[in-house]
C-alpha positions as CSV (number, residue, x, y, z in Angstrom):
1,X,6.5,-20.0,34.8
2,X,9.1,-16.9,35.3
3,X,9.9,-14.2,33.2
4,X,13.3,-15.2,32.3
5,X,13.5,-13.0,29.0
6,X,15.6,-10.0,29.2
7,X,15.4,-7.6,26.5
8,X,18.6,-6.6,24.6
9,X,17.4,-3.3,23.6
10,X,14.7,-2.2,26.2
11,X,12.1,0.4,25.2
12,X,11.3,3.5,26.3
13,X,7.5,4.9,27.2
14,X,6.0,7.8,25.7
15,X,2.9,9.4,25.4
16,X,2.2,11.9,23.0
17,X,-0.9,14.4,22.3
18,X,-2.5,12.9,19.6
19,X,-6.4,14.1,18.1
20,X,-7.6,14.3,21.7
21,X,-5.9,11.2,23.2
22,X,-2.9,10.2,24.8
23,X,-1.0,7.8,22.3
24,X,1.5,5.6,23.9
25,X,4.5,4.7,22.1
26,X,7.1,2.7,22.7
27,X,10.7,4.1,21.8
28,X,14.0,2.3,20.9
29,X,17.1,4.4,20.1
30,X,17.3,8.2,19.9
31,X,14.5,9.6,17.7
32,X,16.5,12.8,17.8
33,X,19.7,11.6,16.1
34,X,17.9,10.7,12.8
35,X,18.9,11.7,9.3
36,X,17.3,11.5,6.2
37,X,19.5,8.5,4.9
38,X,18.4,6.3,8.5
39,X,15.1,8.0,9.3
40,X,13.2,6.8,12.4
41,X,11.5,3.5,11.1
42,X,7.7,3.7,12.3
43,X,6.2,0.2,13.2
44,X,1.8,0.1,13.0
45,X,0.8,-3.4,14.6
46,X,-1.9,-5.7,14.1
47,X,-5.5,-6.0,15.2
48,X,-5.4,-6.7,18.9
49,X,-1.6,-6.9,19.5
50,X,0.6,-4.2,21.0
51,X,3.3,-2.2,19.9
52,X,5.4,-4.0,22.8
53,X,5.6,-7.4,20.7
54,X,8.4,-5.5,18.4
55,X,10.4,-6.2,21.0
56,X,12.2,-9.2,20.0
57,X,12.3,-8.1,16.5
58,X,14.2,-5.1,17.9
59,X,16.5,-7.1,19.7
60,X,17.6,-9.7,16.7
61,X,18.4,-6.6,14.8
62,X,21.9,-6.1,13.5
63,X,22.4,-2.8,14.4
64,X,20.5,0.2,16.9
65,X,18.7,2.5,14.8
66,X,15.6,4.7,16.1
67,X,12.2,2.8,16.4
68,X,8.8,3.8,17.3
69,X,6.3,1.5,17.7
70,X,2.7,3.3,19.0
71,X,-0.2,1.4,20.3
72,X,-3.1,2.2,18.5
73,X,-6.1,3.7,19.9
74,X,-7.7,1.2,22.5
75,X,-5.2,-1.3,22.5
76,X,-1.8,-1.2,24.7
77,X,-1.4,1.5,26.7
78,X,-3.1,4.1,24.3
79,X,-6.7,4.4,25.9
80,X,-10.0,4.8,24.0
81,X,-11.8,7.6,22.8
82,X,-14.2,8.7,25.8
83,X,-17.8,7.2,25.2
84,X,-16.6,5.1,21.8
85,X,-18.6,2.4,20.7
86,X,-16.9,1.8,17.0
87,X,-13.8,1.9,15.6
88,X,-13.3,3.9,12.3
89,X,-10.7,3.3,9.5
90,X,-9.7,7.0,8.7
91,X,-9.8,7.7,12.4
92,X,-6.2,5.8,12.0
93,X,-4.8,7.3,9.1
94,X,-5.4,10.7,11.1
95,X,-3.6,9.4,14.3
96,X,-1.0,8.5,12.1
97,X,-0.5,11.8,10.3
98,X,-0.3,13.4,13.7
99,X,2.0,10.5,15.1
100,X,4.4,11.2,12.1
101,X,4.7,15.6,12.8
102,X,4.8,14.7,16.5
103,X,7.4,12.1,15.8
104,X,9.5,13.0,12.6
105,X,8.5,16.3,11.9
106,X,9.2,17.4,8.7
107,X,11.7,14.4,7.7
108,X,10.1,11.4,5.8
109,X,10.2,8.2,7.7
110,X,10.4,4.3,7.6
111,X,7.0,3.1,7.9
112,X,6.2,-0.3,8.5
113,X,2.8,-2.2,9.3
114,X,0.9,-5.3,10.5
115,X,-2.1,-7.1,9.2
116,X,-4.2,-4.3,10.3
117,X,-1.5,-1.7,10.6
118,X,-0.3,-2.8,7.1
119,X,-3.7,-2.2,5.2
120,X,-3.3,1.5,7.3
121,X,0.1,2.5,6.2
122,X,-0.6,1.7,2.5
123,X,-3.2,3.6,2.5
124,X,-1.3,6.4,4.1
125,X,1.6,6.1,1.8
126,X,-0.8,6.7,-0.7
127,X,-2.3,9.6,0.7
128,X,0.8,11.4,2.2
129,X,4.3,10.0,-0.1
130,X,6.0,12.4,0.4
131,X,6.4,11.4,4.1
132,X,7.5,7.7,3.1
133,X,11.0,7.6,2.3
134,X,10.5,3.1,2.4
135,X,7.4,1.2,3.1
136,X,6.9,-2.9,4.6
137,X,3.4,-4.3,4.7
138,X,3.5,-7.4,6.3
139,X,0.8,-9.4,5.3
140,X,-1.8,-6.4,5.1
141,X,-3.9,-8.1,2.5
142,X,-7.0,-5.4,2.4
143,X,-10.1,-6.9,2.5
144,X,-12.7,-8.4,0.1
145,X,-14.8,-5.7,-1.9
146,X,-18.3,-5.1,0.0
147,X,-21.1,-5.3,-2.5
148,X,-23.2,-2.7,-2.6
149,X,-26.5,-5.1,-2.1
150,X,-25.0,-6.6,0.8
151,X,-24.8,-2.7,2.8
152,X,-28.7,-2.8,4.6
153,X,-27.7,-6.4,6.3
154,X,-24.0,-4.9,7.2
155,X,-25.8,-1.9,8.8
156,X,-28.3,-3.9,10.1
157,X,-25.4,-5.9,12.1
158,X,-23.8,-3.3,13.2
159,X,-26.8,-1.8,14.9
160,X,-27.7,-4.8,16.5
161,X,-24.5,-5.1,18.0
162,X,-24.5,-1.6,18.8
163,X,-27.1,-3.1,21.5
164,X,-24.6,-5.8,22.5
165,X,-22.0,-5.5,25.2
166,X,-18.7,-6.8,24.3
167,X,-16.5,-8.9,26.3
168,X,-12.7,-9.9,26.1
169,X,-12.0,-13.2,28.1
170,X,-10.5,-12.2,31.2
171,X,-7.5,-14.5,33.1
172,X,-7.0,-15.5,36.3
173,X,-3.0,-15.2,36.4
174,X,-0.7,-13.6,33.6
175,X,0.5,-17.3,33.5
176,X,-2.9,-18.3,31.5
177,X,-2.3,-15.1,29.5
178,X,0.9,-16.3,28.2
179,X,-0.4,-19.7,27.9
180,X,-2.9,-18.3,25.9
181,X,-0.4,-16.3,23.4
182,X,1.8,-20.2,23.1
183,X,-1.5,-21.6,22.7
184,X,-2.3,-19.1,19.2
185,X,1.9,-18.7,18.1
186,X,2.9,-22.2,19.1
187,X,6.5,-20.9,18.2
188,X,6.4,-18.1,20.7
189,X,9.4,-19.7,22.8
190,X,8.4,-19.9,26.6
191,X,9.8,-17.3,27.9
192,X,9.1,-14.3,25.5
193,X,5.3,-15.5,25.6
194,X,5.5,-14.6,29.3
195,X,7.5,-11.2,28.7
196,X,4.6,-10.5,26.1
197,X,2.1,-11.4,28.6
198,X,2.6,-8.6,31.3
199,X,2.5,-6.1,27.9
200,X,-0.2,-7.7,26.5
201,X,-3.1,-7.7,29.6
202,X,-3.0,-5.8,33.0
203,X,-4.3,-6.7,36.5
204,X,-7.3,-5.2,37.3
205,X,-9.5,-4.7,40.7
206,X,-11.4,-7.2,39.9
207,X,-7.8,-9.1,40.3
208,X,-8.3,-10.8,37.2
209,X,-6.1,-10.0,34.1
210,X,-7.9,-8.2,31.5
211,X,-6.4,-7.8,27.8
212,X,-5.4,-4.4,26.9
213,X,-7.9,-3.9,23.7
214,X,-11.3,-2.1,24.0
215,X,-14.2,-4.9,23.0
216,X,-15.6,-3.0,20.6
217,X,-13.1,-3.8,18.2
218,X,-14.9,-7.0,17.5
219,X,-18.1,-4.8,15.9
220,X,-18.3,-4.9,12.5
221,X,-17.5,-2.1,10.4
222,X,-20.7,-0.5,9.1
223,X,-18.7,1.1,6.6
224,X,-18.5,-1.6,3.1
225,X,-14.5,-2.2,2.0
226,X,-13.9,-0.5,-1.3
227,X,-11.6,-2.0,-3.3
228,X,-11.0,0.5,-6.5
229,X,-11.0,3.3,-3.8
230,X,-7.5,0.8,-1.7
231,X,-6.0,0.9,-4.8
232,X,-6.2,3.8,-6.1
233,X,-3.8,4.7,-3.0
234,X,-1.7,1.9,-3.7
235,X,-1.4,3.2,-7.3
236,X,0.4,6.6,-5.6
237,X,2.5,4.9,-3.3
238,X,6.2,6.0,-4.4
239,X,8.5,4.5,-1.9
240,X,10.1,1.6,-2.5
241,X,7.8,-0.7,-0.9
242,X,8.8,-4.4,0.7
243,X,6.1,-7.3,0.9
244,X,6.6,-9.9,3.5
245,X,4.5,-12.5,4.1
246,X,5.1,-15.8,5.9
247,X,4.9,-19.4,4.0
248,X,2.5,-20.7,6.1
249,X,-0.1,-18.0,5.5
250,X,-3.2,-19.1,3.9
251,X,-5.6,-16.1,3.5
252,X,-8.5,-18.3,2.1
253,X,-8.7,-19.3,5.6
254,X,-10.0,-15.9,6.6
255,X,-11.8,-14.7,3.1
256,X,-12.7,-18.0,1.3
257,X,-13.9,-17.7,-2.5
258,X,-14.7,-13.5,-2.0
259,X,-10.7,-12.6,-2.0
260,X,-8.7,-15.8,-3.8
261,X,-4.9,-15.3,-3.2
262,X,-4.9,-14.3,-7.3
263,X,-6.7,-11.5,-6.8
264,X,-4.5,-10.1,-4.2
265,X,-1.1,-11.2,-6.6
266,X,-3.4,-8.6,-8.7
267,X,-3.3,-6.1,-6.1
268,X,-0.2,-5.8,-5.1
269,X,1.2,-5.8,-8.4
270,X,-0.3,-2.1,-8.7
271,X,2.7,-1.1,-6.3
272,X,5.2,0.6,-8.6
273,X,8.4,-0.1,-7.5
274,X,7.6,-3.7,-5.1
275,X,10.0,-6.4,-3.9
276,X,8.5,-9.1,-2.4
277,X,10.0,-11.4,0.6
278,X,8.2,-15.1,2.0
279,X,9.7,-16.2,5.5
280,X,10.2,-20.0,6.0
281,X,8.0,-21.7,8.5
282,X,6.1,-18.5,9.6
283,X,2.0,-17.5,10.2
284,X,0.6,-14.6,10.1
285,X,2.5,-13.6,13.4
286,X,5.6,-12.6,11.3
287,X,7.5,-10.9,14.6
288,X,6.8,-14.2,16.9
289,X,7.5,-16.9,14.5
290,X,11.1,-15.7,13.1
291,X,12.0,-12.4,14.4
292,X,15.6,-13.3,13.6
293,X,14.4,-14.1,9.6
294,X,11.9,-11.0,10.0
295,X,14.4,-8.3,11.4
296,X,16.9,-9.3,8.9
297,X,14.7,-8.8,6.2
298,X,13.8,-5.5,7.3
299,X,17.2,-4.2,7.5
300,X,18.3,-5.3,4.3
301,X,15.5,-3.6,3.0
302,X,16.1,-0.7,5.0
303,X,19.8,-0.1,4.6
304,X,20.1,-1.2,0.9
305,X,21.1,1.0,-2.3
């Protein structure tokens, strides 16, 4: 298998001071020649994926326009906190915050965001709207509300796996690491999965190749999901705010009977001022499955009255 994609718009590497770490973030465009009518659109990925995989979103847009897309703390390129053995959720909404004065300082942004990186942003945008000029959340569809009875066993969990080590599945050749992305986004053509790859894992000494996400992401959070508290952000979101989700999505796959897909309609309806956009023969990898359809959308969005 070879490498044979060539990116239309390459990116550039940057690492910015951020809470103690060095965040890396990936650049498209000139960051510098922003206004307030095209701001720099900020991209927030998913739970172990990379800000790299915007890449061919970038390149089936219409037009250039000033992208960053950081890699979270302990995934990509961004390394993790010294000594970390959990992940917390306002420990993102803080990188962000300093992402955004480090970034855009002083002029409201794009923001966009990813499973993961969507549930972040709107709860940003909630927080901070005044540095939101337009939001996208794709398919950041919050959580299930954590019972209060259920909080001893969560914490319980957590400090048994506290005691755990946890392992990512190493590769022997960044071949089986892009076989293993074609083998999850079966419409990740060939090529690009291979691209991806050699963001997406690194060689180590051990000369095996080693995804780039700290293991102790897959700890549980021993912190319960509170629903009225996510939408009481969403309530004070105030920029125009773009939903896309992709038609093949099925989020009682992950959640079952404690989050039916009615109670998110619910949710989401709380947005004030919400359009809402399903991609045709699309997962939950929105930016693999139709980048084309995906970057489109985004612009539109972006660029409209």
């Amino acid at each position: 298998m070879t490498a044979d994609y060539l990116p239309r718009r390459p990116a550039q590497s940057r690492f910015v001071p951020v809470r103690g770490l060095r965040y890396h973030v990936n650049l498209w465009g000139d960051p510098d020649a922003v206004d307030r009518q095209r701001p720099l659109l900020v991209w927030m990925h998913g739970w172990m994926d990379v800000g790299a995989s915007l890449q061919f979103v970038v390149d089936a847009m219409r037009q250039a326009r000033a992208i960053a897309a950081p890699d979270w703390r302990g995934f990509g390129r961004t390394a993790p906190p010294p000594l970390t053995d959990s992940y917390w959720f306002p420990d993102y909404l803080g990188d962000l915050d300093a992402l955004l004065d480090a970034l855009s300082p002083g002029v409201a942004v794009d923001l966009a965001g990813h499973s993961m990186g969507g549930n972040v942003v709107m709860t940003y945008a909630g927080a901070r709207p005044e540095r939101i000029r337009r939001l996208v959340n794709m398919e950041g569809f919050g959580l299930p509300e954590a019972p209060p009875q259920g909080a001893p066993d969560r914490l319980r969990k957590w400090l048994d796996e506290l005691k755990t080590l946890q392992r990512l599945k190493p590769y022997d050749s960044l071949d089986a690491v892009a076989a293993r992305l074609l083998k999850n986004n079966p419409r990740l053509p060939r090529e690009r999965a291979q691209w991806l790859a050699a963001h997406w894992a690194e060689r180590r000494d051990d000369g095996l190749w080693h995804v780039l996400g700290d293991p102790a992401h897959k700890r549980v959070n021993p912190v319960p999901y509170r629903k009225d508290e996510a939408l009481a952000a969403w309530r004070r979101i105030a920029a125009p705010t773009l939903w896309i989700e992709g038609d093949e999505t099925n989020p009682d796959r992950w959640f079952g009977h404690r989050y039916p897909r009615s109670e998110f309609d619910e949710r989401i309806a709380l947005v004030r001022d919400l359009r809402r956009v399903r991609l045709a023969k699309c997962g939950h990898m929105l930016h693999f499955d139709q980048p084309q359809a995906l970057a489109d959308t985004i612009e539109s969005f972006l660029d409209g009255a």
